[in-house]
LODREN-940022 format. One record per atom (N, C-alpha, C): residue in three letters; x, y, z. Coordinates in steps of 0.2 Angstrom, whole numbers, plus 5000, padded with zeros to 4 digits. Example, Ala and Ser with C-alpha at 12.3 -4.5 7.8 and 13.67 -1.06 7.14 Angstrom:
BEGIN
Ala506649725039Ala506249785039Ala506649845039Ser506449895035Ser506849955036Ser506450005039
This chain:
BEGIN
Unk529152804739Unk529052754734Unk529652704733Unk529552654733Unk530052614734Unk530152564725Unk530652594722Unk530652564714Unk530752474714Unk531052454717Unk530852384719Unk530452354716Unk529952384720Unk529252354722Unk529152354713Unk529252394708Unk529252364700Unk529352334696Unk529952284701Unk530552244696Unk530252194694Unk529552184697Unk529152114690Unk529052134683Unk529052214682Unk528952254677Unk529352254674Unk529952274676Unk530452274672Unk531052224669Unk530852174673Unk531452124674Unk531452104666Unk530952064664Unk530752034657Unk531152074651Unk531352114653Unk531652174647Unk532452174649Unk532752144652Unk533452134653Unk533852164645Unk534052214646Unk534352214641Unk534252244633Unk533452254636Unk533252264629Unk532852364630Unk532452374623Unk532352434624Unk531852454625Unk531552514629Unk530952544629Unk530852614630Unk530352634627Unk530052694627Unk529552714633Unk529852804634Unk529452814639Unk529052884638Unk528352854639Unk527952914638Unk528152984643Unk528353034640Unk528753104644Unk528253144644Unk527953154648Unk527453244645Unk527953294650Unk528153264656Unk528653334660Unk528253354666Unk527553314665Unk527353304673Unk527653274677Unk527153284684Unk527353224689Unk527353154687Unk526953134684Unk526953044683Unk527053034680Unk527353074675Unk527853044668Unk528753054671Unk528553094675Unk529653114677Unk529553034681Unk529153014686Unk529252964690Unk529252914687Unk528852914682Unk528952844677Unk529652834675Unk529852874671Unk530552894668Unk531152894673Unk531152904680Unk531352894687Unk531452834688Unk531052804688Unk530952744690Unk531352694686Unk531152694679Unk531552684673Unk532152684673Unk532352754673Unk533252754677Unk533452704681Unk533252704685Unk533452654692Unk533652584691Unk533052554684Unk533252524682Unk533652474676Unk533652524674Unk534152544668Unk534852544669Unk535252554677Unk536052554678Unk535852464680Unk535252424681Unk535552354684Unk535152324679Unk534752324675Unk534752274670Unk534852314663Unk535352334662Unk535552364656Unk535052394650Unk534652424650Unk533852434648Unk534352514645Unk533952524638Unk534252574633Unk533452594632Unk533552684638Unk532852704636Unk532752764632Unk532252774628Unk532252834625Unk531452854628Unk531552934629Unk531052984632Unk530452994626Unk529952974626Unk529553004620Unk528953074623Unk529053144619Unk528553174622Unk528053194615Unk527453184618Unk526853224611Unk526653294612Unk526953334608Unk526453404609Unk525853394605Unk525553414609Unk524753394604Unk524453464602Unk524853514602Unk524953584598Unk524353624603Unk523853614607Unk523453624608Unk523353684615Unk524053704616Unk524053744622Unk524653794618Unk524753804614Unk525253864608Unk526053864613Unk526053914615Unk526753934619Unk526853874624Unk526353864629Unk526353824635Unk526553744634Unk526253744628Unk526453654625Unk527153664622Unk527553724618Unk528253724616Unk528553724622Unk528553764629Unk528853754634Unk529053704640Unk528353654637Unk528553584640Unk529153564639Unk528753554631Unk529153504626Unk529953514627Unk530353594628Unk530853614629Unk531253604633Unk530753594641Unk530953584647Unk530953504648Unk530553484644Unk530553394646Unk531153374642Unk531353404636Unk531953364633Unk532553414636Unk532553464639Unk533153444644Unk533253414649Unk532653384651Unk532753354658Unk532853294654Unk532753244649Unk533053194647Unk533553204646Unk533953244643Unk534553264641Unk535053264647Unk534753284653Unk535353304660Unk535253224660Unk534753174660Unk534953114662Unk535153074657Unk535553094654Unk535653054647Unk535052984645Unk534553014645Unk534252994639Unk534053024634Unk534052974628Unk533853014621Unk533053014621Unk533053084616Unk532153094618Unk532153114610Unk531553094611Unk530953094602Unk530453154606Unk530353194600Unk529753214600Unk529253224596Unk528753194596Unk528253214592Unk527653254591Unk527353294585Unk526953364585Unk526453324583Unk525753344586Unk525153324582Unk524853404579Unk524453424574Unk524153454574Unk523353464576Unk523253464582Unk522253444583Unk522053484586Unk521453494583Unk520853554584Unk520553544592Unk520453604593Unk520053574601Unk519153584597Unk518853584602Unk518353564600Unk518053494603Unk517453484603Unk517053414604Unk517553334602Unk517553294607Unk518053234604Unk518653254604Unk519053294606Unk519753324607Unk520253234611Unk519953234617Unk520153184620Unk520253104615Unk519653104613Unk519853034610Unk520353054601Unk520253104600Unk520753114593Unk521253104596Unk521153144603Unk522253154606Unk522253084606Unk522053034609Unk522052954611Unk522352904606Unk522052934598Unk521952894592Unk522652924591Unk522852974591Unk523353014587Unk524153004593Unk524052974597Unk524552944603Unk524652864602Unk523952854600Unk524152764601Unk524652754594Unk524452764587Unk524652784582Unk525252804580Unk525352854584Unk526252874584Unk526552794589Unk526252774593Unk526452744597Unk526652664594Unk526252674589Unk526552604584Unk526852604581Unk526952664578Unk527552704571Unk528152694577Unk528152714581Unk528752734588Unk529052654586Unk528752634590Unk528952544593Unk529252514584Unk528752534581Unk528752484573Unk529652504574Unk529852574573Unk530452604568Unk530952594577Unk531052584583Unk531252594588Unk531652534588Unk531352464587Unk531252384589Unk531052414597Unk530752444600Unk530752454608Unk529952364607Unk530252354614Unk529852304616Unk529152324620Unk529352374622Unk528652384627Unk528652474628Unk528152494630Unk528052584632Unk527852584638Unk528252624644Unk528352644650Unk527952704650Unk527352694654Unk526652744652Unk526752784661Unk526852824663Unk526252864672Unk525852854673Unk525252804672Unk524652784675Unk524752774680Unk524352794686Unk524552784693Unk523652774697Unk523652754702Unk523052744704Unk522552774704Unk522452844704Unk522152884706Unk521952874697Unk522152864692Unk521952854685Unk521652794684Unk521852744686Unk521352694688Unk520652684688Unk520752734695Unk520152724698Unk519352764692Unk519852844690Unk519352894686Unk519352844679Unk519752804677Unk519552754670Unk518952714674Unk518852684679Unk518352644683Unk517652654680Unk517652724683Unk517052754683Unk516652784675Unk517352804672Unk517152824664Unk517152764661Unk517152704660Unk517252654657Unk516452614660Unk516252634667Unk515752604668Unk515252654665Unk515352704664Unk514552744661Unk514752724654Unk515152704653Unk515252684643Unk514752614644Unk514752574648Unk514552494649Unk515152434647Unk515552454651Unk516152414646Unk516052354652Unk516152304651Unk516452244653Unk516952224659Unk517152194662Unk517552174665Unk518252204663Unk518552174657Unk518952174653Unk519152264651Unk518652284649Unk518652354651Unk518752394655Unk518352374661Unk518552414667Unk519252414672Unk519652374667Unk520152354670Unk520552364665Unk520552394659Unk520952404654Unk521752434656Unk521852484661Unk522452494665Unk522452454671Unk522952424665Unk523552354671Unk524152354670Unk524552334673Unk525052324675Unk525552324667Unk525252284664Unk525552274660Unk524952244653Unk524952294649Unk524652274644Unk524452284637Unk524152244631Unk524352284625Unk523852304623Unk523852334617Unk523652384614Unk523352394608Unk523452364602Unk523252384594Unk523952364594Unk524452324597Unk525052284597Unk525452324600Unk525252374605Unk525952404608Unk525852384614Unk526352344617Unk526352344624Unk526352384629Unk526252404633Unk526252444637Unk526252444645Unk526952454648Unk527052444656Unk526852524660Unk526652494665Unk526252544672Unk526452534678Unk527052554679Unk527552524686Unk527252584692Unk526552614691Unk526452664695Unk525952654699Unk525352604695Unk524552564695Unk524552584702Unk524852554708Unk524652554715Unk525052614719Unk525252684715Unk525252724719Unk524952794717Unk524752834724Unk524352874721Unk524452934719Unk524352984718Unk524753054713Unk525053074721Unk524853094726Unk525253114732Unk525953104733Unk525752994732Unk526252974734Unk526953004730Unk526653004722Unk526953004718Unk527453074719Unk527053124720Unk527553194720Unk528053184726Unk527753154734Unk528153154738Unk528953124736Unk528553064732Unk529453034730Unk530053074726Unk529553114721Unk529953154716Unk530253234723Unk530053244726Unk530353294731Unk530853264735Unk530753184735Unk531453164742Unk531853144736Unk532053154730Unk532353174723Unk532553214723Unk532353264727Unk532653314724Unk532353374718Unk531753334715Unk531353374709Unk530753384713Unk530853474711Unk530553504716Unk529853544710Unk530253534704Unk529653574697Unk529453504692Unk529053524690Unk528753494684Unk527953504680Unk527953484676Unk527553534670Unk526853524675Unk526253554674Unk525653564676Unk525353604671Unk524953544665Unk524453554660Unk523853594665Unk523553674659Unk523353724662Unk522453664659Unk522653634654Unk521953614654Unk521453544658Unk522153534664Unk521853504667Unk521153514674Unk521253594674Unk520653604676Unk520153624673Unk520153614666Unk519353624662Unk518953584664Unk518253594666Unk517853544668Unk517353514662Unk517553544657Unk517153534650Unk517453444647Unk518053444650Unk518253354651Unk518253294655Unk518053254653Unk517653214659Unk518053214664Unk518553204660Unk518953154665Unk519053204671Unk519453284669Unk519353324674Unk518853334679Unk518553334678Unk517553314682Unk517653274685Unk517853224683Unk518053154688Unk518653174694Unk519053184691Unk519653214697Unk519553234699Unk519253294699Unk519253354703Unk518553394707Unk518153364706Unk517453354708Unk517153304712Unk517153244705Unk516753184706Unk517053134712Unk517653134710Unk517953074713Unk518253094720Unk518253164721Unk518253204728Unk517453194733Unk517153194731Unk516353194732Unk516453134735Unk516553074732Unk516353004732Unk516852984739Unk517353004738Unk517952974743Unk517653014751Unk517353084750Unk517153104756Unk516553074757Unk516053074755Unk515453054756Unk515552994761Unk515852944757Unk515852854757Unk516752834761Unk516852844768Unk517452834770Unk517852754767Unk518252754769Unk518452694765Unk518452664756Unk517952714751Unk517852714746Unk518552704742Unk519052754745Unk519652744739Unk519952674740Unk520152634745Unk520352584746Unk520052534743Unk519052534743Unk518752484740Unk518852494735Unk518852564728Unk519052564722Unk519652514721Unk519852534725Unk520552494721Unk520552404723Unk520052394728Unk520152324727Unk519752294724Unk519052354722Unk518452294717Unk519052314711Unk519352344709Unk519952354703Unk520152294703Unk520652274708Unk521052214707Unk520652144707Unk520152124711Unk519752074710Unk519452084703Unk519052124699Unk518852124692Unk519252124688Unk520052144690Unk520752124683Unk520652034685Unk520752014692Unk520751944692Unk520351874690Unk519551914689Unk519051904681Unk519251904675Unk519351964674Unk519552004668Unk519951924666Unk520651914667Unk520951894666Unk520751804664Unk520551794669Unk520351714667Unk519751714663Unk519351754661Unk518751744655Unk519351774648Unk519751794649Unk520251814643Unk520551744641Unk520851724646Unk521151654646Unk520751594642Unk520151594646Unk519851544642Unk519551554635Unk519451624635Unk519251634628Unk519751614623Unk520451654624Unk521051624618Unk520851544618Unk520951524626Unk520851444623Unk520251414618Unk519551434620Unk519051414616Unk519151454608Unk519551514607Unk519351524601Unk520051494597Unk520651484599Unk521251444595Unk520651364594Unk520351344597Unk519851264595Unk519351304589Unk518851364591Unk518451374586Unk519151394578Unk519451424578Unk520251424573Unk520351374567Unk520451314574Unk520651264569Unk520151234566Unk519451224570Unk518851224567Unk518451244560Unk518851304558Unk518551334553Unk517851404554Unk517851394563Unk517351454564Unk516551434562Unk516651354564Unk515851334563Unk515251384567Unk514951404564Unk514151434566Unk514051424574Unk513851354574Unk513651314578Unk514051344584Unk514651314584Unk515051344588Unk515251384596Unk515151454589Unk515151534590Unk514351514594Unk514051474591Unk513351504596Unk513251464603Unk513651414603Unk513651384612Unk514051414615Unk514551464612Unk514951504617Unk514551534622Unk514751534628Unk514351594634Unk514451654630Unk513951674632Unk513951774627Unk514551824632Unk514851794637Unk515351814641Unk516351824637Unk516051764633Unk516551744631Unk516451744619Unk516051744619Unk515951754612Unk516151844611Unk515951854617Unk516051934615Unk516851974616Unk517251914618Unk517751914619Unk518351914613Unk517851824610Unk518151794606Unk517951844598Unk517551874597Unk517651904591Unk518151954592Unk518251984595Unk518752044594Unk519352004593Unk519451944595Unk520151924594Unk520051884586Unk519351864586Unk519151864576Unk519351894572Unk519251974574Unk519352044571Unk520052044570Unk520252024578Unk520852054576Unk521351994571Unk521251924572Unk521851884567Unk521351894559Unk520751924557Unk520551934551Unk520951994548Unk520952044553Unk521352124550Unk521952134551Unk522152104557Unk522752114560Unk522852184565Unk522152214565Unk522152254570Unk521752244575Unk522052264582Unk521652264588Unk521252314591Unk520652304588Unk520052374591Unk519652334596Unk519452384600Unk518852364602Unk518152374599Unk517752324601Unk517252304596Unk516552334599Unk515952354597Unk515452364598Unk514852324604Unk514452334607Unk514152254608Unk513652264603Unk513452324599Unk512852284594Unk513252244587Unk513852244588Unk514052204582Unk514152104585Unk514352114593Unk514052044595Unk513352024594Unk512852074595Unk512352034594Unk511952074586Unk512252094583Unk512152074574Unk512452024573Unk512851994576Unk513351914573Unk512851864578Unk512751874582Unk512251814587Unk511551814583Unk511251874581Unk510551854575Unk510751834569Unk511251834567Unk511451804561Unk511651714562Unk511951724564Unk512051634568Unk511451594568Unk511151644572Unk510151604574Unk509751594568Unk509851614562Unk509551634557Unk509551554554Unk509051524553Unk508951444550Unk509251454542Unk509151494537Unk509351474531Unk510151494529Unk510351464525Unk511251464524Unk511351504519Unk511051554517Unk511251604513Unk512051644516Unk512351664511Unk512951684512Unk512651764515Unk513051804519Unk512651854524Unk513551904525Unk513451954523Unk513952004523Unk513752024533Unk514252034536Unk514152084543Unk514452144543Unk514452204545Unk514652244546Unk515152254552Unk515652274552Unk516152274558Unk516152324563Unk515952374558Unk516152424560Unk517052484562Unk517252424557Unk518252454556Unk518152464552Unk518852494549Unk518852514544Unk519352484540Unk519852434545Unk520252384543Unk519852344539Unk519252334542Unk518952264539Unk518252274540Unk517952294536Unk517252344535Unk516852274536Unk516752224535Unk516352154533Unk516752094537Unk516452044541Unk516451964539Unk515951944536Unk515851874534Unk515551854530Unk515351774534Unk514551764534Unk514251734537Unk514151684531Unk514651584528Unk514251564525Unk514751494525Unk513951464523Unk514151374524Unk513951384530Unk513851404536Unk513751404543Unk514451394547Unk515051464543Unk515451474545Unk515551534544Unk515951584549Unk516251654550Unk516751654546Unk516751704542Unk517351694538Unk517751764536Unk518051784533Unk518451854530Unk518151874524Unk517751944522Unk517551954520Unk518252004515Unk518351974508Unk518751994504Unk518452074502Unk519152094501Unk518752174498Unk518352164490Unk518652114488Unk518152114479Unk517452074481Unk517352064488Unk516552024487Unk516252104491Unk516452154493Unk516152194497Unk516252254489Unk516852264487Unk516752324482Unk517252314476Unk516752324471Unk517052334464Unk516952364458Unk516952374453Unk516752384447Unk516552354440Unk516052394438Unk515552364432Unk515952334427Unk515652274426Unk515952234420Unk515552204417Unk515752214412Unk515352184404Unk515352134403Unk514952084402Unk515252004402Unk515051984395Unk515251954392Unk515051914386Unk515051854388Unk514351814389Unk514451764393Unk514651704389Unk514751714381Unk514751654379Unk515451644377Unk515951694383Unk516851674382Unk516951674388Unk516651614392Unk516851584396Unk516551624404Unk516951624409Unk516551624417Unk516751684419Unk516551754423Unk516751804426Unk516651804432Unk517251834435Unk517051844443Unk517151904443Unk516651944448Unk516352004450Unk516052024455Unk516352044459Unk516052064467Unk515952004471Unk516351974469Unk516651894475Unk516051874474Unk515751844467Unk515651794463Unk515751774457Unk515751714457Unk515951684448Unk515151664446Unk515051694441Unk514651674436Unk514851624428Unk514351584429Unk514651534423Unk513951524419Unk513951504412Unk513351514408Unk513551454404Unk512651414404Unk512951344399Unk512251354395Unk512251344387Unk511651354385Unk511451254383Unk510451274384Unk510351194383Unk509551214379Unk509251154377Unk508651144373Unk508151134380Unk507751174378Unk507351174384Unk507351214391Unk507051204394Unk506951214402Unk507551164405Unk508051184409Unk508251134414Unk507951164419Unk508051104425Unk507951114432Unk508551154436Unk508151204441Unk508551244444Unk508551224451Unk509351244455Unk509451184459Unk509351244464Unk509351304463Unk509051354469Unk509251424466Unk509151474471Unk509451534469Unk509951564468Unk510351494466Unk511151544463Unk511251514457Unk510351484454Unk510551474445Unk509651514442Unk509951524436Unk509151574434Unk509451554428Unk508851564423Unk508851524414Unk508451564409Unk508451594406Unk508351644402Unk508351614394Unk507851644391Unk507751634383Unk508451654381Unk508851604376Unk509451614373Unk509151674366Unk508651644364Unk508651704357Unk508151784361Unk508251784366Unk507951864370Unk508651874374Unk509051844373Unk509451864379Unk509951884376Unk510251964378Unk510752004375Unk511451954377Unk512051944370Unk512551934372Unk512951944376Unk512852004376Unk512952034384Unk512852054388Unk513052054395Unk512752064402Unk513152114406Unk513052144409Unk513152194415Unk513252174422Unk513852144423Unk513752134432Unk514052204435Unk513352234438Unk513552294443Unk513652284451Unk513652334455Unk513652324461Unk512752364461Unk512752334469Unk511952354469Unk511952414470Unk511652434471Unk511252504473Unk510752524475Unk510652594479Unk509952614483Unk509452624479Unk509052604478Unk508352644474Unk508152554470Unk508852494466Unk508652474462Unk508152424462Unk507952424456Unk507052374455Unk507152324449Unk506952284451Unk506652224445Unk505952214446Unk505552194439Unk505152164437Unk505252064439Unk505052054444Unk505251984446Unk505051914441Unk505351884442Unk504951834437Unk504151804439Unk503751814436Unk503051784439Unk502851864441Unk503151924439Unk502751974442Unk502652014434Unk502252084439Unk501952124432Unk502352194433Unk502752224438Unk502952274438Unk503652284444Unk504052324442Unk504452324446Unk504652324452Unk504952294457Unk504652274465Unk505452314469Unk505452354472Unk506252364473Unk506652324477Unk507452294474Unk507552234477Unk507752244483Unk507752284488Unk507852294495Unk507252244498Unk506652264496Unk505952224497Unk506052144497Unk506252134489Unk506452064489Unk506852024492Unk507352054494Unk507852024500Unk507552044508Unk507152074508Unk506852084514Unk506552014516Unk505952014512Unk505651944510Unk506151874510Unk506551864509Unk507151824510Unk507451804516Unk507251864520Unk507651844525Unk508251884524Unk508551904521Unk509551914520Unk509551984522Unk510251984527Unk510352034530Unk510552084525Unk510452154529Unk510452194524Unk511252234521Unk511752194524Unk512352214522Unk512652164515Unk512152104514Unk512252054510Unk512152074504Unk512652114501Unk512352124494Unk512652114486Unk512452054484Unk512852024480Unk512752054473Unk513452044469Unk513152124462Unk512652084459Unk512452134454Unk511652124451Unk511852084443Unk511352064440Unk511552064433Unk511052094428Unk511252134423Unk510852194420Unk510952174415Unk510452234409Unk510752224401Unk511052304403Unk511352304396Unk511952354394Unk511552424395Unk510852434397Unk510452494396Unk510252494404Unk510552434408Unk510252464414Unk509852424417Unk509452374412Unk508952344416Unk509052284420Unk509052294427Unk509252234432Unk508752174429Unk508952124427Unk508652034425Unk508751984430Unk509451984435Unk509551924440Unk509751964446Unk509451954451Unk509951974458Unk510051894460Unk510651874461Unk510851814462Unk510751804469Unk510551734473Unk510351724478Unk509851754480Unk509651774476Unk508751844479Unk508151804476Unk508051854469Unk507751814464Unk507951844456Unk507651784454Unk507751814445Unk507051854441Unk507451884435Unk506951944434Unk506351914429Unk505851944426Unk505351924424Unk505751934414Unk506251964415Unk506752004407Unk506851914405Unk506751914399Unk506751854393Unk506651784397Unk506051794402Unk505851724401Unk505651664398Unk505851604402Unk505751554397Unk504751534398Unk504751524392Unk504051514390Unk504151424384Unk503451424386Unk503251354381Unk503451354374Unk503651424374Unk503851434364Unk504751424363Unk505051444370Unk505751444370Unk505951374367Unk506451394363Unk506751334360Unk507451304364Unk507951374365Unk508651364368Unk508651404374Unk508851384380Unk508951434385Unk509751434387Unk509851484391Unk510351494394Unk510251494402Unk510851464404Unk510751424410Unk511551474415Unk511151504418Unk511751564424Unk511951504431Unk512551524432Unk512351474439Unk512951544442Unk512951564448Unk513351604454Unk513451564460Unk514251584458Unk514651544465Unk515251584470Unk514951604475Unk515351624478Unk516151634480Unk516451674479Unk517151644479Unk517551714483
């Protein structure tokens, strides 16, 4: 292996710091190796990071021991980190969460600029194959590159085009003749293992040629990959300053809309996950949808549980329009906002006209001075106006057309009886009739 061949990798960092994923294998010592070499000519200040993820007892403290003396003999300083995680179902992706996570705490308190990871080709190719039975995307399937970030961690791969072979034969004309070998790497209860050791064994002999083609339909779909990335930032910095009109988002190629909402996601949260495809296309039925009611979406993060679909723009849905608390309004001292609306109440002689469903009018002498704006709820019912018995408003907003994340608080009397679901419909509770002398007039406005 000739370290050279990395200096695109490393050059950008003249000077500066970075972290290096250590576990004490072969492809984290060659990383770290590699690292070295570069480290005496562009002045680079590395620190070794190892995770025990607790989950091999004796055999994981042993690593850990031996990885931080072999950083020690090289004079690098080394961090360790302990996870506590159960084995069991999902084991992989909790280690993945509780790596990347440290990995941002690392960088956040290090200033390191970038993470020097062992990924090497043969890892590549088994991410290929797992990444295609998930259905991922271009962008996916090429998720291990050279250089790439993360949930904002950077992360370099100076290994990408060589394969575990290669890799050990380098670490032996080194002179490192040991290194750690995780005993759960031959569980076949994990996919990955399955892939390695089985799968990807099968396919290479079956199909001659097969490992060289991996690796080049790999590099031809990073070179996809990359320009539908590119043009997507350029179209969604345009959709940005536009304000994320509807319209928009819907002439986008679904190639590139699905691209550009994750980068939504992420200048809305300020985290970078990957997104679902049914959350693209619960935002593509929403978009198509003719009426302009305001429409809560579901994200499915937990940074940012909701956007918000209104005006015939994408918008950030605030945590006081998704959850809040019951409040008692006396409506006749002025305007309350509750659950990301403002309500305001004008009373007048008569019937006024009503300019749509975010105004409803009620007999002032039947109507309690008081009102109750709650959050909605599963089960609840009103008596609608023009009807004779209580209809459950899930029904009514059904009939509406509004999606079913869209749920704006209710307005009650003090004993509970829902009277207005705003933008839905108003309750049949102190209608105005020909005998009413003064009404009161609600209007709700989004905010």
């Amino acid at each position: 292996m000739n370290p050279t061949a990395c200096e695109k990798i490393f050059a950008p960092y003249r000077g500066g710091r970075l972290l290096i994923g250590f576990s004490g294998g072969a492809d984290s010592t060659a990383a770290l190796m590699v690292a070295l070499y570069w480290r005496e000519r562009l002045e680079l200040k590395l620190t070794a990071v190892h995770f025990n993820h607790g989950l091999r007892g004796a055999e994981s403290d042993r690593e850990e021991a031996e990885a931080r003396r072999f950083a020690e003999t090289h004079d690098v300083a080394f961090i360790s980190r302990r996870f506590a995680l159960a084995s069991g179902p999902g084991v992989e992706a909790r280690a993945r969460a509780a790596r990347l996570s440290a990995w941002r705490e690392l960088v956040a308190e290090t200033g390191a600029a970038a993470v020097v990871v062992g990924h090497h080709a043969d890892d590549r190719a088994e991410n290929l194959l797992l990444r295609l039975a998930r259905g991922s995307n271009a962008t996916g399937l090429t998720s291990m590159r050279a250089c790439s970030r993360v949930a904002g961690v950077l992360f370099l791969r100076p290994l990408l085009n060589f394969r575990r072979v290669e890799i050990e034969s380098f670490l032996r004309r080194n002179g490192i003749l040991l290194w750690a070998c995780d005993s759960s790497n031959i569980d076949q209860h994990y996919s990955r293992n399955a892939l390695r050791n089985n799968i990807l064994p099968e396919i290479y002999s079956a199909l001659p040629g097969s490992e060289s083609g991996l690796a080049a339909s790999l590099d031809a779909l990073a070179v996809d990959a990359d320009y539908l990335e590119q043009l997507t930032a350029e179209n969604f910095a345009a959709l940005k300053v536009a304000g994320h009109p509807a319209a928009a988002w819907l002439a986008l190629h679904p190639a590139l809309r699905f691209r550009a909402l994750r980068l939504l996601l992420a200048d809305f949260s300020g985290v970078d996950e990957p997104i679902a495809p049914e959350f693209e296309e619960r935002v593509r039925c929403e978009l198509t949808r003719p009426d302009r009611a305001c429409r809560l979406i579901p994200t499915g993060m937990s940074a940012l549980p909701y956007i918000r679909l209104e005006n015939g723009r994408l918008q950030k849905a605030m945590p006081e329009q998704v959850n809040f608390q019951t409040v008692d309004w006396s409506w006749r001292d002025g305007s309350c906002v509750a659950g990301g609306v403002r309500f305001t109440a004008s009373e007048a002689a008569g019937r006024p006209p009503l300019s749509g469903l975010d105004e409803c009018c009620f007999d002032a002498e039947l109507l309690p001075e008081t009102v109750r704006i709650a959050p909605f709820f599963a089960g609840a019912k009103m008596v609608p106006f023009g009807g004779t018995g209580p209809v459950l408003l899930k029904k009514l907003r059904i009939n509406r057309g509004i999606a079913a994340a869209d749920k704006p608080p209710l307005m009650q009397t003090l004993s509970g009886t829902v009277i207005w679901w705003p933008f839905v419909r108003q309750g049949a509770f102190a209608a105005v009739t020909a005998a009413t002398r003064k009404t009161v007039l609600f209007r709700a406005e989004r905010v």
